[in-house]
C-alpha positions, 0 to 999 in steps of 0.5 A: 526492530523495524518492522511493517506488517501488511493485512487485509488480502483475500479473494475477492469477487471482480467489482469486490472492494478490500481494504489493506492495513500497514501496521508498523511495530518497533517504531512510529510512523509519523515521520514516514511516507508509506507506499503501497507496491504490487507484485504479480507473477513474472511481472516487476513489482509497480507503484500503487499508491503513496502517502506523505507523512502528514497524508496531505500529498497521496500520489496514485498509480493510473492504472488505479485512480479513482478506485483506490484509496490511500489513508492514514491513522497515526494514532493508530500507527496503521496505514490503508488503502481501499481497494474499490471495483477490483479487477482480475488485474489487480491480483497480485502481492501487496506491499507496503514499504516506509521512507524516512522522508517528509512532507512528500511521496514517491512510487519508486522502489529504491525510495524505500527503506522498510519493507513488510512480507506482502499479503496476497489479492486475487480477484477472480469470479 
């Protein structure tokens, strides 16, 4: 079974960091993109960040450039985005999601074949 478990979340302070970790199990992530999506209450769920299989392309919401960070290890079958100067907006539910594609990355929903649960970020003082 194909399966994605996120970690990571928590409550953290306005300027705070926090790092997620996508964990794969029942398969190897080495010929998957990984994208990271949100979701906040009464709001679609949106692009954060995403990685090539290889990790040499990474594309980045706007909203979060320059602050996040989007990384892989596939020896340890385990992607991460640090999540630096976080803001209240950032609070939301994070997912992150793999597509059986190479040498690329897209933050488009329906790109995505492999979903995890979602670990929730709240930023707040």
């Amino acid at each position: 079974q194909l399966q994605l478990v996120e970690s990571g979340g928590g409550l953290v302070q306005p300027g705070g960091s926090l790092r997620l970790s996508c964990a794969a199990s029942g398969f190897t992530l080495d010929y998957y993109a990984i994208g990271w999506f949100r979701q906040a209450p009464g709001k679609e769920r949106e692009g954060v960040s995403c990685i090539s299989h290889s990790g040499s392309v990474t594309n980045y919401a706007d909203s979060v450039k320059g602050r996040f960070t989007i990384s892989r290890d596939n020896a340890k079958n385990t992607v991460y985005l640090q999540m630096n100067s976080l803001k209240p907006e950032d609070t939301a539910v994070y997912y992150c999601a793999g597509g059986r594609v190479l040498h690329m990355c897209v933050m488009r929903k329906n790109w995505y074949d492999v979903w995890g649960q979602g670990t929730q970020v709240t930023v707040s003082s």
